[in-house]
C-alpha positions in Angstrom: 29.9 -5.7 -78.4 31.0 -8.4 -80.9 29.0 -11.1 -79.7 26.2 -8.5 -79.0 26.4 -8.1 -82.8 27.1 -11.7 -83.7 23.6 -13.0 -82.0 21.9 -10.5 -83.3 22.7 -11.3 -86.8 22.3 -14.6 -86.2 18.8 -14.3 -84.7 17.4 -11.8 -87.2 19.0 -14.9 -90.0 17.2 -17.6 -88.5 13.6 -15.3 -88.0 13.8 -14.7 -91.5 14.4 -17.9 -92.4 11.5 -19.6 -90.0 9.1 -16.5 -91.8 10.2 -17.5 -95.1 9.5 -20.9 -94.1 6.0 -20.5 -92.4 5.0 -18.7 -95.3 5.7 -21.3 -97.9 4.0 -23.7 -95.6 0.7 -21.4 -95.6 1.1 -21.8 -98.9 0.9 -25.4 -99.3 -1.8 -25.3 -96.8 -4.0 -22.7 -98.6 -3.3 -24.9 -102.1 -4.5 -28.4 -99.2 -7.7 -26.7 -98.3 -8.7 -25.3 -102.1 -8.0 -28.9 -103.6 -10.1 -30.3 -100.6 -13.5 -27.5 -101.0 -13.0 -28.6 -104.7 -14.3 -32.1 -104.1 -16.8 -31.1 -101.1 -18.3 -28.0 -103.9 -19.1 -29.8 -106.9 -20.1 -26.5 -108.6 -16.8 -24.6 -107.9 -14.8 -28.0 -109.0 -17.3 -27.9 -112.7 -16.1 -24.2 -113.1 -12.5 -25.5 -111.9 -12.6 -28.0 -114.4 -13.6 -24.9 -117.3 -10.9 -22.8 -116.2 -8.4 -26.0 -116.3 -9.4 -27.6 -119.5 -10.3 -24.5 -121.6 -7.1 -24.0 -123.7 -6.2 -27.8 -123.3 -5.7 -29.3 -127.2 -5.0 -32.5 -126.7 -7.2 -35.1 -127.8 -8.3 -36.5 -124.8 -8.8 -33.4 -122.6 -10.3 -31.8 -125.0 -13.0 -34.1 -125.4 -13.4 -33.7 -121.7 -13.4 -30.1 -121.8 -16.1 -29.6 -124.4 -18.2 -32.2 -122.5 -17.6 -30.1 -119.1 -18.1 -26.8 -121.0 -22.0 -28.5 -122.5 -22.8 -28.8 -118.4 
């Protein structure tokens, strides 16, 4: 019964741990494949670009932003 226990413990450690795992990977994944239809959508990477540089107050990326936000 002990070792019954044992495994099972072990097995139900390393499922959560390979679930927690895949799930981070999907993750990273989802983040890949958003970066890459950025550069193949040049609309969606302009609004991208709005959304990133809106509340941005340095000097340089603000320049950038206004000139993005005049598109």
């Amino acid at each position: 019964v002990t070792d019954y226990f044992q495994f099972n413990f072990l097995h139900s450690f390393i499922y959560t741990f390979y679930m927690i795992h895949f799930t981070t990977l999907n993750l990273v994944l989802t983040r890949i494949t958003i970066i890459i239809n950025l550069f193949y959508n040049y609309d969606i990477y302009i609004i991208y670009k709005r959304l990133l540089l809106y509340d941005d107050d340095s000097g340089g990326g603000g320049g950038g932003g206004s000139i993005v936000l005049l598109e």
